[in-house]
PDB file of N, H, CA, C and O in Angstrom:
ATOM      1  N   UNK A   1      -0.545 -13.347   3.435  1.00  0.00           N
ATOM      2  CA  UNK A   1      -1.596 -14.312   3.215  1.00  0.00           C
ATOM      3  C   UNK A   1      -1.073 -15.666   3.683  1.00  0.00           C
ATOM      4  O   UNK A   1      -0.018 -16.106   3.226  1.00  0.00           O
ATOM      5  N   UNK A   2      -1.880 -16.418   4.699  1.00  0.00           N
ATOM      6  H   UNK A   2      -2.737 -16.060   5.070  1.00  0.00           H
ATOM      7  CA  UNK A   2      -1.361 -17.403   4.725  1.00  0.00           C
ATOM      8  C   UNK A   2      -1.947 -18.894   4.361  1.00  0.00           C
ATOM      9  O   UNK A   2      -1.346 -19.956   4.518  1.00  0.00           O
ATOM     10  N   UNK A   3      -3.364 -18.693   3.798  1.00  0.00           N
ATOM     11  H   UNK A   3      -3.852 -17.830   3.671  1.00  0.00           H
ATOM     12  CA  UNK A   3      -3.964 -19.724   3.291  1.00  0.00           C
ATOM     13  C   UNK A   3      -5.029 -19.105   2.191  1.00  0.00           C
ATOM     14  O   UNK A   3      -5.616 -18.065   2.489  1.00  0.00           O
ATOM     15  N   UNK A   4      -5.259 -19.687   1.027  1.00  0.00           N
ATOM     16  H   UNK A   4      -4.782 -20.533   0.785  1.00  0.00           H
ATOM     17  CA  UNK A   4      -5.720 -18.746  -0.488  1.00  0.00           C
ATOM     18  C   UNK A   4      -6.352 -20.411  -0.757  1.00  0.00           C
ATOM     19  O   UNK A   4      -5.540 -21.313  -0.553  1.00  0.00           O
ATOM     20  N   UNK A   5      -7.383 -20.700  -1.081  1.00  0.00           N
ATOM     21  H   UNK A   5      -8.043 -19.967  -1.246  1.00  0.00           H
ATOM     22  CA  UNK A   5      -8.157 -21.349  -2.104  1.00  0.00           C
ATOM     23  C   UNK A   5      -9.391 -20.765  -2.845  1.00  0.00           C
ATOM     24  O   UNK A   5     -10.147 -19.959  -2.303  1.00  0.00           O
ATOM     25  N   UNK A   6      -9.556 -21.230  -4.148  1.00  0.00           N
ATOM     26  H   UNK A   6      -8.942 -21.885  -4.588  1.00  0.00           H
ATOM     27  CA  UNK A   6     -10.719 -20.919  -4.871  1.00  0.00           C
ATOM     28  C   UNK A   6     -11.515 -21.948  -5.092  1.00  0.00           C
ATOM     29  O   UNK A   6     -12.629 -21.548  -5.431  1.00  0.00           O
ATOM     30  N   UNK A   7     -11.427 -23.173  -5.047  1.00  0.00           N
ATOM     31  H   UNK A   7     -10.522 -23.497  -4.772  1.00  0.00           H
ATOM     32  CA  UNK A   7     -12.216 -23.914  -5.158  1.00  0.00           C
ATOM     33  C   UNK A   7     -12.251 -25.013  -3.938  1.00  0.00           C
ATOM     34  O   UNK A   7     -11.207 -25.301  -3.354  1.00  0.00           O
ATOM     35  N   UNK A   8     -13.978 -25.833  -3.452  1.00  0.00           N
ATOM     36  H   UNK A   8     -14.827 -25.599  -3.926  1.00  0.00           H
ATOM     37  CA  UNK A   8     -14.858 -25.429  -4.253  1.00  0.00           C
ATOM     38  C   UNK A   8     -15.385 -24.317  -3.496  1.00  0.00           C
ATOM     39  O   UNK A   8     -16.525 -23.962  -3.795  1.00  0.00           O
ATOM     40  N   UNK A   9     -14.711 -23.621  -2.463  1.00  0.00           N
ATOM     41  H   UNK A   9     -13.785 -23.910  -2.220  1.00  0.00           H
ATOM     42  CA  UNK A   9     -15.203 -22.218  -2.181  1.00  0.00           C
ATOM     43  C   UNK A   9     -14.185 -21.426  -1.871  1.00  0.00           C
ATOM     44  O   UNK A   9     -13.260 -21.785  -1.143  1.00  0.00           O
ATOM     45  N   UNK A  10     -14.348 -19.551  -2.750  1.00  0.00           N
ATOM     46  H   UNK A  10     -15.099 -19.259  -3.342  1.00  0.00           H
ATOM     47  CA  UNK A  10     -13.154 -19.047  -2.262  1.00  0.00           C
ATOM     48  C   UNK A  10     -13.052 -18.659  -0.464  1.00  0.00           C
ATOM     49  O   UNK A  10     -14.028 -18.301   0.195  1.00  0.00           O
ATOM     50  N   UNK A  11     -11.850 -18.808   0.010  1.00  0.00           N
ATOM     51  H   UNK A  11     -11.057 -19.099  -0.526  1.00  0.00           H
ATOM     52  CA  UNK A  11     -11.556 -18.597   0.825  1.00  0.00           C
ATOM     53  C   UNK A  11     -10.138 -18.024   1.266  1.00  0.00           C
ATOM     54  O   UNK A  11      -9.269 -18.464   0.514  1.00  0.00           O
ATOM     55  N   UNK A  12      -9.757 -17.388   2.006  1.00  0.00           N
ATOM     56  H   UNK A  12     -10.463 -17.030   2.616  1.00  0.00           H
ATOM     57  CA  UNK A  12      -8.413 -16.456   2.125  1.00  0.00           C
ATOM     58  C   UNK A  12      -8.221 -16.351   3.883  1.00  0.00           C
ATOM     59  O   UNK A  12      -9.053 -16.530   4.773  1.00  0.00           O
ATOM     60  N   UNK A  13      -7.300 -16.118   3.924  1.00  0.00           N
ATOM     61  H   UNK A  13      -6.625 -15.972   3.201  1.00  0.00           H
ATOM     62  CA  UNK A  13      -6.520 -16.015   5.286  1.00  0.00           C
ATOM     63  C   UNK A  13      -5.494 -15.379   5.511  1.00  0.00           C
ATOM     64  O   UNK A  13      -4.452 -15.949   5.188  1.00  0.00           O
ATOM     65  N   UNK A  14      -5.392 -14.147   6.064  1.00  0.00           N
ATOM     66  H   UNK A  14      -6.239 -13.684   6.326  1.00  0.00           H
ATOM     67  CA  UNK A  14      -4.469 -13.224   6.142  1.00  0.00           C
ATOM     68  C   UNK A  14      -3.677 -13.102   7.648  1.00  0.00           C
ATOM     69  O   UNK A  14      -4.408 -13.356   8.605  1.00  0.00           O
ATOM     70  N   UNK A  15      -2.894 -12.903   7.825  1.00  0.00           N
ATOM     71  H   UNK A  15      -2.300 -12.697   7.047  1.00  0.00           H
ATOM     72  CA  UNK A  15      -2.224 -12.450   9.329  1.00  0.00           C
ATOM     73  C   UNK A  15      -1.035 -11.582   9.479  1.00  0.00           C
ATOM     74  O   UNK A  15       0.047 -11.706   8.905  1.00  0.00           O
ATOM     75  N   UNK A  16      -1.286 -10.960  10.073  1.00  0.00           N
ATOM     76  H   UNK A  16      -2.165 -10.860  10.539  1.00  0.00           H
ATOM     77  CA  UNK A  16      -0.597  -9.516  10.887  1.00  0.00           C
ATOM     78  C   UNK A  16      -0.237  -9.650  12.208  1.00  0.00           C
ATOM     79  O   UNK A  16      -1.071  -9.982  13.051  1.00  0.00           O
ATOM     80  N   UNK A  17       1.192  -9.376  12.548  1.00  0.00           N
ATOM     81  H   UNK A  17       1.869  -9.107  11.863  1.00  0.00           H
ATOM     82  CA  UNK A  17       0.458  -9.624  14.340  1.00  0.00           C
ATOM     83  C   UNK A  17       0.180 -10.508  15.221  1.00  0.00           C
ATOM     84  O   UNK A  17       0.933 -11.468  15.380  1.00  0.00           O
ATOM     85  N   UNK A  18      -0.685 -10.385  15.781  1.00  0.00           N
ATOM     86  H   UNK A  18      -1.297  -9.605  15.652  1.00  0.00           H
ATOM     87  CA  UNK A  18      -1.184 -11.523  16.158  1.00  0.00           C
ATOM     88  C   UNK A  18      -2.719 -11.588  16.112  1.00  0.00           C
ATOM     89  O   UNK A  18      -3.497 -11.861  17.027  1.00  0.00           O
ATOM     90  N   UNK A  19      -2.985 -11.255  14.760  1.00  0.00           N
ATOM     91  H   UNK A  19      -2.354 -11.034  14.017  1.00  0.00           H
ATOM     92  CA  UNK A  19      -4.435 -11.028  14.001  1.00  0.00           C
ATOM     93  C   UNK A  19      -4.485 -11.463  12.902  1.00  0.00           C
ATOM     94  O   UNK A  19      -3.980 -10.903  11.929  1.00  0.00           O
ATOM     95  N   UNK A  20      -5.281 -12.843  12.865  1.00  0.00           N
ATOM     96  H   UNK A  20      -5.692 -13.297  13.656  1.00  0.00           H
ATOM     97  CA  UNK A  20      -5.692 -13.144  11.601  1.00  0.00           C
ATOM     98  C   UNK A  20      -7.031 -13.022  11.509  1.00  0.00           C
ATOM     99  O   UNK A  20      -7.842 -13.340  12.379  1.00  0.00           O
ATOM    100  N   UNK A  21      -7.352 -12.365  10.004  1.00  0.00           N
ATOM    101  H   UNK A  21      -6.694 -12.107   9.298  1.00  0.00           H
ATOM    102  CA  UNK A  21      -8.408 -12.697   9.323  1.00  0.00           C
ATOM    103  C   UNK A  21      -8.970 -13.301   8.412  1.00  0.00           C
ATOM    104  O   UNK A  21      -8.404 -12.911   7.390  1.00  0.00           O
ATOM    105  N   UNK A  22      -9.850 -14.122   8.103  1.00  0.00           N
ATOM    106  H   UNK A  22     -10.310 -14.439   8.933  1.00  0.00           H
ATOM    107  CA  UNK A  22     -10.499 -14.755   7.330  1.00  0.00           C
ATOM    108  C   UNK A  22     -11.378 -14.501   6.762  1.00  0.00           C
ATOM    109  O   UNK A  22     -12.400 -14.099   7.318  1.00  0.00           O
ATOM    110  N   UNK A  23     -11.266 -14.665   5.352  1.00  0.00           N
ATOM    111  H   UNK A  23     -10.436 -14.992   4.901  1.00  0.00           H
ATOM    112  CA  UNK A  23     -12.217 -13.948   4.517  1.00  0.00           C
ATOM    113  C   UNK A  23     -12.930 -15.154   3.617  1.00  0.00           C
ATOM    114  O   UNK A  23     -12.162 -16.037   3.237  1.00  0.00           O
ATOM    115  N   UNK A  24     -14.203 -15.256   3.279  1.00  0.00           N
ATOM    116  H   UNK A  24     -14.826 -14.538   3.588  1.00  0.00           H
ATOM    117  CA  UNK A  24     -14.797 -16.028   2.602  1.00  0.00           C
ATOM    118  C   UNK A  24     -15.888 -15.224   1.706  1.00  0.00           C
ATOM    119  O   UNK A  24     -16.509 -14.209   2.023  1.00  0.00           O
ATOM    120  N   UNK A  25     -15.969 -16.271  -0.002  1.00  0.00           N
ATOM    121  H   UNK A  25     -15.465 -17.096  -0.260  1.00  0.00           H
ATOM    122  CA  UNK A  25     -16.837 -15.615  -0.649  1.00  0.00           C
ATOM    123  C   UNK A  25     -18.149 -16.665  -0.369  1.00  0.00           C
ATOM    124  O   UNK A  25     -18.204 -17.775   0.160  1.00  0.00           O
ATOM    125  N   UNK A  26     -19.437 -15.557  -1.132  1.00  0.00           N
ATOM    126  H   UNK A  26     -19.393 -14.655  -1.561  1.00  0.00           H
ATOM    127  CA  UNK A  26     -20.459 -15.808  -1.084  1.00  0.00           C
ATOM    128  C   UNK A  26     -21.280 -15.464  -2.551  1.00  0.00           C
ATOM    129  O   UNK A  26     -21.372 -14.271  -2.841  1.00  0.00           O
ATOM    130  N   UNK A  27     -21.845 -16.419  -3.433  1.00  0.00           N
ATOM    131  H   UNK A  27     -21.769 -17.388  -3.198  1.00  0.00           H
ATOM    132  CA  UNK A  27     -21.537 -16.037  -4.474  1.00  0.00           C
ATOM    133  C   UNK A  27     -23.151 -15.164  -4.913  1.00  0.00           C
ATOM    134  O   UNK A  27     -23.400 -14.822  -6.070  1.00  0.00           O
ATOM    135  N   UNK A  28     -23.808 -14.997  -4.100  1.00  0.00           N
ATOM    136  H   UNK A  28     -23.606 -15.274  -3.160  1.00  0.00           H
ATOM    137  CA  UNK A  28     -24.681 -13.739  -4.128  1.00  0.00           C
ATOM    138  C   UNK A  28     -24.203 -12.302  -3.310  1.00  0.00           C
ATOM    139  O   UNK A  28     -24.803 -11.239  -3.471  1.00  0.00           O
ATOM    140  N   UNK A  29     -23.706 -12.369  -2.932  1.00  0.00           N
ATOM    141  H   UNK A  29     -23.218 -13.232  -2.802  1.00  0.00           H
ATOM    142  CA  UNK A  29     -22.840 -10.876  -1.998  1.00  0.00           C
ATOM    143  C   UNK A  29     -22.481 -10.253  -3.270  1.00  0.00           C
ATOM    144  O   UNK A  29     -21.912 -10.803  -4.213  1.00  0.00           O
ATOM    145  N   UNK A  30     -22.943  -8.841  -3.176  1.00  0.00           N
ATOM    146  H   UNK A  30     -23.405  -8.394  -2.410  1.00  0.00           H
ATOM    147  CA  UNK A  30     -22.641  -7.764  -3.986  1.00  0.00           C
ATOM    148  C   UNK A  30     -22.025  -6.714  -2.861  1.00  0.00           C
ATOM    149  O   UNK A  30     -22.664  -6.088  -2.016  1.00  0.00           O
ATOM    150  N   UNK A  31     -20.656  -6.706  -3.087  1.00  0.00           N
ATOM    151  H   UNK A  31     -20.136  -7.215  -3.774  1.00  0.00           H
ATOM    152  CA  UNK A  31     -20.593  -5.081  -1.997  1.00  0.00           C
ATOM    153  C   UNK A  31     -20.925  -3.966  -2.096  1.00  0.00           C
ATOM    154  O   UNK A  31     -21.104  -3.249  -1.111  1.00  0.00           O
ATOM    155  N   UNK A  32     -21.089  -3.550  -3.393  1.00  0.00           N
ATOM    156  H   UNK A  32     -20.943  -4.132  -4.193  1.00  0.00           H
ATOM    157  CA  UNK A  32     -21.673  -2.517  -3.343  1.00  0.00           C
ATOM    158  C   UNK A  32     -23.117  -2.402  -3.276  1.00  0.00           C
ATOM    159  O   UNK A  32     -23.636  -1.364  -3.686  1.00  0.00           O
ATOM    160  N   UNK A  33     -23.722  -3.199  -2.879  1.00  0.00           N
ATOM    161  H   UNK A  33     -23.300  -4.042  -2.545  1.00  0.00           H
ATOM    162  CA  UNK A  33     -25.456  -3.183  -2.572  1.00  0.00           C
ATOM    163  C   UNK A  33     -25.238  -3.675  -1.361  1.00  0.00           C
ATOM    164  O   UNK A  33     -26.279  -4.289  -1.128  1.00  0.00           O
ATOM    165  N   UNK A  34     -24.186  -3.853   0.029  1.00  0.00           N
ATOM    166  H   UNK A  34     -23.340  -3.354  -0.160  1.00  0.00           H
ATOM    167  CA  UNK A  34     -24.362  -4.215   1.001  1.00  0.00           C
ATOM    168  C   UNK A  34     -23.323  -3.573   1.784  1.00  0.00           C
ATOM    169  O   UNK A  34     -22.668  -2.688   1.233  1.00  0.00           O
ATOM    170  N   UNK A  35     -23.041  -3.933   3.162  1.00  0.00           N
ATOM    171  H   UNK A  35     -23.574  -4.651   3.609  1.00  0.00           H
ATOM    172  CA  UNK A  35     -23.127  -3.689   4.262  1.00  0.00           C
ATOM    173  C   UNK A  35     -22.192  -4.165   4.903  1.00  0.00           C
ATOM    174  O   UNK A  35     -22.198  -5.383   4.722  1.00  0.00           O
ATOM    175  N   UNK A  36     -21.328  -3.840   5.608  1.00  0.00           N
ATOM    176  H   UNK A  36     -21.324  -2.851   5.755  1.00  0.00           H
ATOM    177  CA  UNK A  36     -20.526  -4.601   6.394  1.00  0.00           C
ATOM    178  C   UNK A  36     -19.477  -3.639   6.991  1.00  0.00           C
ATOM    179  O   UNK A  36     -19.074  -2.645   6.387  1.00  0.00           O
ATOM    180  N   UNK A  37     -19.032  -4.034   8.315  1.00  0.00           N
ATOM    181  H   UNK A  37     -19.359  -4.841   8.806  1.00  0.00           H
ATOM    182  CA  UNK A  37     -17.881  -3.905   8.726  1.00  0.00           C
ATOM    183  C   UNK A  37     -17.391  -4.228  10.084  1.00  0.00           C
ATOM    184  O   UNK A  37     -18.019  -4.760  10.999  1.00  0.00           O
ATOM    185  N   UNK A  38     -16.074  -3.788  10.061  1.00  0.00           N
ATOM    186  H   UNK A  38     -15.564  -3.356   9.318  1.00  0.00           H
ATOM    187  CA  UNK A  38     -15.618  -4.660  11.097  1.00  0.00           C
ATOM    188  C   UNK A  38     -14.264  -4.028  11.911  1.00  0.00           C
ATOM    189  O   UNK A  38     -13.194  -3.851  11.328  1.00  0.00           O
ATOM    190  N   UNK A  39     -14.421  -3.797  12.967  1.00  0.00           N
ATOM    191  H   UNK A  39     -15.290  -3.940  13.441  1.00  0.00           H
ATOM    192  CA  UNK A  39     -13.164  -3.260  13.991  1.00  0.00           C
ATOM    193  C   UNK A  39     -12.365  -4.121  14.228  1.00  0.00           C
ATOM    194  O   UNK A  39     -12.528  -5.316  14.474  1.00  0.00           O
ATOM    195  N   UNK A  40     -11.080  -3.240  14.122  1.00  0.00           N
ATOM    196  H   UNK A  40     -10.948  -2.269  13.922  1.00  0.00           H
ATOM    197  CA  UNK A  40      -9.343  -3.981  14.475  1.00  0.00           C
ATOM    198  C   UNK A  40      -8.894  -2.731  14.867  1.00  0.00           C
ATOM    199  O   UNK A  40      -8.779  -1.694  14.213  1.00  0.00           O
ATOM    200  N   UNK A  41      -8.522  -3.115  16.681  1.00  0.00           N
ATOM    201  H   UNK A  41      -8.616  -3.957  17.212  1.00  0.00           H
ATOM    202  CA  UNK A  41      -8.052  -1.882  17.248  1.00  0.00           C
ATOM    203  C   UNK A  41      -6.255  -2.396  17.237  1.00  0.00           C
ATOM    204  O   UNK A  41      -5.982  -3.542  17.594  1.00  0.00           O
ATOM    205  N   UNK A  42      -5.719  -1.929  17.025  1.00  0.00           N
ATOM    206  H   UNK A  42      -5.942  -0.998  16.735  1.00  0.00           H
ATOM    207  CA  UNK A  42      -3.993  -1.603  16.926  1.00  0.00           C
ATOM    208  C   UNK A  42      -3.234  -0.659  17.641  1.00  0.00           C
ATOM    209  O   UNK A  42      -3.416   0.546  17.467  1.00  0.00           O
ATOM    210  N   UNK A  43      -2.393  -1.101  18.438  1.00  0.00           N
ATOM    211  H   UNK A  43      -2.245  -2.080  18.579  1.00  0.00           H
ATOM    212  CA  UNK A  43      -1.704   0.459  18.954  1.00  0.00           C
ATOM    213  C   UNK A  43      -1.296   1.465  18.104  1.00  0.00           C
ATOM    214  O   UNK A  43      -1.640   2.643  18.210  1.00  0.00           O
ATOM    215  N   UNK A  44      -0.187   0.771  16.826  1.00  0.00           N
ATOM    216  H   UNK A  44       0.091  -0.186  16.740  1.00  0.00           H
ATOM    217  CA  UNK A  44       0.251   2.335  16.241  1.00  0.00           C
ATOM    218  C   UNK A  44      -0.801   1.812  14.705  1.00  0.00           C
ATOM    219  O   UNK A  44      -0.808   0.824  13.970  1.00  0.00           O
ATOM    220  N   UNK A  45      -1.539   3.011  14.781  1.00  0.00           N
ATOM    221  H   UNK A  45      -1.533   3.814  15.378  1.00  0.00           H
ATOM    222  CA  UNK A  45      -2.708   3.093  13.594  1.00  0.00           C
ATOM    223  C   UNK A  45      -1.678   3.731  12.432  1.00  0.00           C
ATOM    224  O   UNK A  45      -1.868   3.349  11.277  1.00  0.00           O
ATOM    225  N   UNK A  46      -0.464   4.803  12.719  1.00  0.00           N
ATOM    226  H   UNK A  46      -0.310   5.113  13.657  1.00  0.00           H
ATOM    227  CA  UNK A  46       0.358   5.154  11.564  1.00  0.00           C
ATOM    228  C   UNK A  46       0.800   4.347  11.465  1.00  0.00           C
ATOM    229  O   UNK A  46      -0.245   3.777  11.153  1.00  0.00           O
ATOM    230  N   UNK A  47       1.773   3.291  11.405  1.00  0.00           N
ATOM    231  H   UNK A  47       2.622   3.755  11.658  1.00  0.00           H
ATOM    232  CA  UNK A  47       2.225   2.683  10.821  1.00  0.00           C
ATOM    233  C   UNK A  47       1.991   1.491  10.130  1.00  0.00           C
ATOM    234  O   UNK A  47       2.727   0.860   9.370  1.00  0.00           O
ATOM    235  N   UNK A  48       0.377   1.198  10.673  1.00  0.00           N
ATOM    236  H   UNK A  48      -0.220   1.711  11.290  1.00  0.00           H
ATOM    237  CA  UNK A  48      -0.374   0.223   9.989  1.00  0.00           C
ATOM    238  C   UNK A  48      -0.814   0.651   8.597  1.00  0.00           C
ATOM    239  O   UNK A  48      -0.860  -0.042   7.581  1.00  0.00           O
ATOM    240  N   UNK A  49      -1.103   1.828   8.743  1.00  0.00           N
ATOM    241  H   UNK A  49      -1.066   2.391   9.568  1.00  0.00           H
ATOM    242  CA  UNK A  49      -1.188   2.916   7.261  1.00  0.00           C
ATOM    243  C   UNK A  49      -0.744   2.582   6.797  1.00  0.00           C
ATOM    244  O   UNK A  49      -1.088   1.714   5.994  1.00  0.00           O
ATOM    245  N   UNK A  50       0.694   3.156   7.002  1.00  0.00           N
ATOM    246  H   UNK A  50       0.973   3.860   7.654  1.00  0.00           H
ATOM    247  CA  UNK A  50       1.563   3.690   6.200  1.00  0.00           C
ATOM    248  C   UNK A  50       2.045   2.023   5.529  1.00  0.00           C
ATOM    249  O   UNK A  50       1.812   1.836   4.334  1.00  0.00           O
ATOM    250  N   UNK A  51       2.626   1.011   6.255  1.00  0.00           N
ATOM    251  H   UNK A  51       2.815   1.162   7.225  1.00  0.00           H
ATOM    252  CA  UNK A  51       2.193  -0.301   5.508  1.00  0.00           C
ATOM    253  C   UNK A  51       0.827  -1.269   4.292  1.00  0.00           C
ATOM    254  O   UNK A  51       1.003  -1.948   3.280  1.00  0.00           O
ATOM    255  N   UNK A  52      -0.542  -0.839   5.109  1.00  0.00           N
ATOM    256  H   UNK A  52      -0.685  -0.287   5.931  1.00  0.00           H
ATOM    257  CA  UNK A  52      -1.113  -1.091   4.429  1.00  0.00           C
ATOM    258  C   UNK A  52      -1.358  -0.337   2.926  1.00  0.00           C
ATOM    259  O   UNK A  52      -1.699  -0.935   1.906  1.00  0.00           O
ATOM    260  N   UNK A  53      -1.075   1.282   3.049  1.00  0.00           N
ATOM    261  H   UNK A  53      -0.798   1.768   3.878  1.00  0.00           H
ATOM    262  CA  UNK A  53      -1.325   1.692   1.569  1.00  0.00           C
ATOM    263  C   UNK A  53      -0.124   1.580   0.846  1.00  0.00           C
ATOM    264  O   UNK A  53      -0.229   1.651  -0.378  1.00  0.00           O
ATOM    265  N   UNK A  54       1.168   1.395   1.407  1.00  0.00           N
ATOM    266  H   UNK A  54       1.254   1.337   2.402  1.00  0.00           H
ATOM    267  CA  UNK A  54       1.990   0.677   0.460  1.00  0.00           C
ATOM    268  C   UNK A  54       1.870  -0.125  -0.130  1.00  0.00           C
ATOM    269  O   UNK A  54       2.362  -0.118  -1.259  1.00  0.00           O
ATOM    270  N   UNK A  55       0.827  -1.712   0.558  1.00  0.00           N
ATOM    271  H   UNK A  55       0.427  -1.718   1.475  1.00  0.00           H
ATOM    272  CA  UNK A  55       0.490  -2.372  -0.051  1.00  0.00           C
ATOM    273  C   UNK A  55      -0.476  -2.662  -0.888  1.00  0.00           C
ATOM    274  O   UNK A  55      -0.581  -3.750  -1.455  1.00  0.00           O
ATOM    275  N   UNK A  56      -1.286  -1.653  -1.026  1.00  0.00           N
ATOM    276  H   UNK A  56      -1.200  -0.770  -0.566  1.00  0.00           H
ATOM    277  CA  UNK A  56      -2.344  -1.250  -1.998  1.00  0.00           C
ATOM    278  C   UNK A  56      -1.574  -0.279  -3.324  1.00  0.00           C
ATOM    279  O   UNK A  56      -2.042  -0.339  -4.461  1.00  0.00           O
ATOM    280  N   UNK A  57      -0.440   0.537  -3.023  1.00  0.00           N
ATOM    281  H   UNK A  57      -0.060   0.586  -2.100  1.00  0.00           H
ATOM    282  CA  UNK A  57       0.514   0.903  -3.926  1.00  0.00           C
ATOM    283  C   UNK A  57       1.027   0.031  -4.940  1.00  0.00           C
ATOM    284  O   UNK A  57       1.008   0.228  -6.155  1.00  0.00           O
ATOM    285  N   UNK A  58       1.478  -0.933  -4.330  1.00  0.00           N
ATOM    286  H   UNK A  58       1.494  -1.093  -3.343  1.00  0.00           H
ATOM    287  CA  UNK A  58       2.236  -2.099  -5.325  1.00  0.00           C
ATOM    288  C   UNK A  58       0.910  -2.816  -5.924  1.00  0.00           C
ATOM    289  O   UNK A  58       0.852  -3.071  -7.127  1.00  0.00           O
ATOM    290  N   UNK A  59       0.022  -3.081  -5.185  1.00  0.00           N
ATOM    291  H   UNK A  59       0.069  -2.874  -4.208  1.00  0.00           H
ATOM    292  CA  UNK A  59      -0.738  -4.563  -5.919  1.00  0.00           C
ATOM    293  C   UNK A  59      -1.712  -3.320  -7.240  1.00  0.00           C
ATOM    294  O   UNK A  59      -2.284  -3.832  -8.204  1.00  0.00           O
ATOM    295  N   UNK A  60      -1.730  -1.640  -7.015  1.00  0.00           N
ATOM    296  H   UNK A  60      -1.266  -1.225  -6.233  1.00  0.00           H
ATOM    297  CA  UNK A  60      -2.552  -1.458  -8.005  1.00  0.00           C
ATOM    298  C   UNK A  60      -1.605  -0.306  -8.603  1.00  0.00           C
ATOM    299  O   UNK A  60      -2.021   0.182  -9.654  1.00  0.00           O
ATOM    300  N   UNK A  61      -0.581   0.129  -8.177  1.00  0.00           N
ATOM    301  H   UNK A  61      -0.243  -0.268  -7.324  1.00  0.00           H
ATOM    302  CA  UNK A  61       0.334   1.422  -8.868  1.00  0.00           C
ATOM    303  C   UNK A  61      -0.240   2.694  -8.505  1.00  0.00           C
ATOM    304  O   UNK A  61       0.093   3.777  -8.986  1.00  0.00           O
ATOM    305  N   UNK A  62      -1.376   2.442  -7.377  1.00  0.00           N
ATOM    306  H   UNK A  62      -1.647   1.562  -6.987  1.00  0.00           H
ATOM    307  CA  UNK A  62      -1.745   3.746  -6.816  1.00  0.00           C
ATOM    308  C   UNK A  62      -2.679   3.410  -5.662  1.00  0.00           C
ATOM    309  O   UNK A  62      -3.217   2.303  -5.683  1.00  0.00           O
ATOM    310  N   UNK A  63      -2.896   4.130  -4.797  1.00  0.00           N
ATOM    311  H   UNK A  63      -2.459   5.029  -4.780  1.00  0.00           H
ATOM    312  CA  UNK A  63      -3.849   4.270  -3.354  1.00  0.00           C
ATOM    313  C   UNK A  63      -5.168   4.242  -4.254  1.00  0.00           C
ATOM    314  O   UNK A  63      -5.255   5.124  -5.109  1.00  0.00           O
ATOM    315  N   UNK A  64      -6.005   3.488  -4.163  1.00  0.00           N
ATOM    316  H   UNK A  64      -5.935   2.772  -3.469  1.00  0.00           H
ATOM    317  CA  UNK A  64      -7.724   3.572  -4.279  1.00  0.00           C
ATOM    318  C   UNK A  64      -8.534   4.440  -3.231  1.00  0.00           C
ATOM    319  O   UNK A  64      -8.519   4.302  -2.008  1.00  0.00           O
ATOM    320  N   UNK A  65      -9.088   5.162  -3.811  1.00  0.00           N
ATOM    321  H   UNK A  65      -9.100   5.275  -4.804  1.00  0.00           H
ATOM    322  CA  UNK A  65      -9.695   6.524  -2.448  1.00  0.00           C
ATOM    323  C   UNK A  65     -11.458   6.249  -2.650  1.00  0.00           C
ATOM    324  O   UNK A  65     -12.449   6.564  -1.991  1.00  0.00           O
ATOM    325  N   UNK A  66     -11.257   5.598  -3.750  1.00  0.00           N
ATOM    326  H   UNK A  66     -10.453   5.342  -4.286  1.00  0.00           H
ATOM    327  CA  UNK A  66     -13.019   5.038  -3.617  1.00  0.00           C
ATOM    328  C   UNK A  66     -13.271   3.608  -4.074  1.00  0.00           C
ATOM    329  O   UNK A  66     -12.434   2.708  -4.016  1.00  0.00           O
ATOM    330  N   UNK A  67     -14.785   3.472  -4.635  1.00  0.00           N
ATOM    331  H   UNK A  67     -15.464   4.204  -4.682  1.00  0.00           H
ATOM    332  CA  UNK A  67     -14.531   2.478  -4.775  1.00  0.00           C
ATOM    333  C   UNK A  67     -14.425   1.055  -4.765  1.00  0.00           C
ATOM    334  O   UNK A  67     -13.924   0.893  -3.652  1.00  0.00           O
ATOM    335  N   UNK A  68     -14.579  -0.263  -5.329  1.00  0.00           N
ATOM    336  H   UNK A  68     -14.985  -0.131  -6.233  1.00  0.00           H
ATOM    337  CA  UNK A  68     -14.073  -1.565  -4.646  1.00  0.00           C
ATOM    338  C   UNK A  68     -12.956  -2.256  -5.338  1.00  0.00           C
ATOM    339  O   UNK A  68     -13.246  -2.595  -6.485  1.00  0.00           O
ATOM    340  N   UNK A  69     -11.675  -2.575  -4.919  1.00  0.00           N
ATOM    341  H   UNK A  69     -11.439  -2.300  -3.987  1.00  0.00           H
ATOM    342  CA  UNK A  69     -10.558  -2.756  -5.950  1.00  0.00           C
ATOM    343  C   UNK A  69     -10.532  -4.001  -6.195  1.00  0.00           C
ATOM    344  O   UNK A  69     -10.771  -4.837  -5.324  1.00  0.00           O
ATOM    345  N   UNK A  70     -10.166  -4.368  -7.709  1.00  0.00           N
ATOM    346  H   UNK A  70      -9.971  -3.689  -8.417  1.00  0.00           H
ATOM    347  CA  UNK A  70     -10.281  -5.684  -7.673  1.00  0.00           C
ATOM    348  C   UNK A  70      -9.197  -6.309  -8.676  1.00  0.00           C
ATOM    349  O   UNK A  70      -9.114  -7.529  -8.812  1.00  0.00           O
TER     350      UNK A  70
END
């Protein structure tokens, strides 16, 4: 993460790579009544895995297989 505020709007900033994303809230957005997504092509897709659900390992003590984690 390389930039995190909550007020007066949340906002987040992540980077990998040479891919950052930016994430912003919206304080009527429900995800689970909506819609979205979004492509990030990567050469090695295993090892982006195998990193990213590690890091879903630590922040919850297990892989989420459904769902919205929070």
């Amino acid at each position: 993460m390389t930039y995190r505020q909550e007020r007066p709007n949340p906002y987040a900033c992540v980077h990998r790579g040479g891919i950052d994303l930016h994430f912003f809230g919206v304080p009527e957005f429900d995800p689970a009544d909506s819609m979205g997504s979004v492509i990030v092509q990567v050469e090695d897709t295993e090892a982006l895995h195998k990193s990213f659900a590690a890091g879903l390992h630590a922040a919850f003590g297990k892989i989420p297989v459904s769902g919205i984690p929070g």
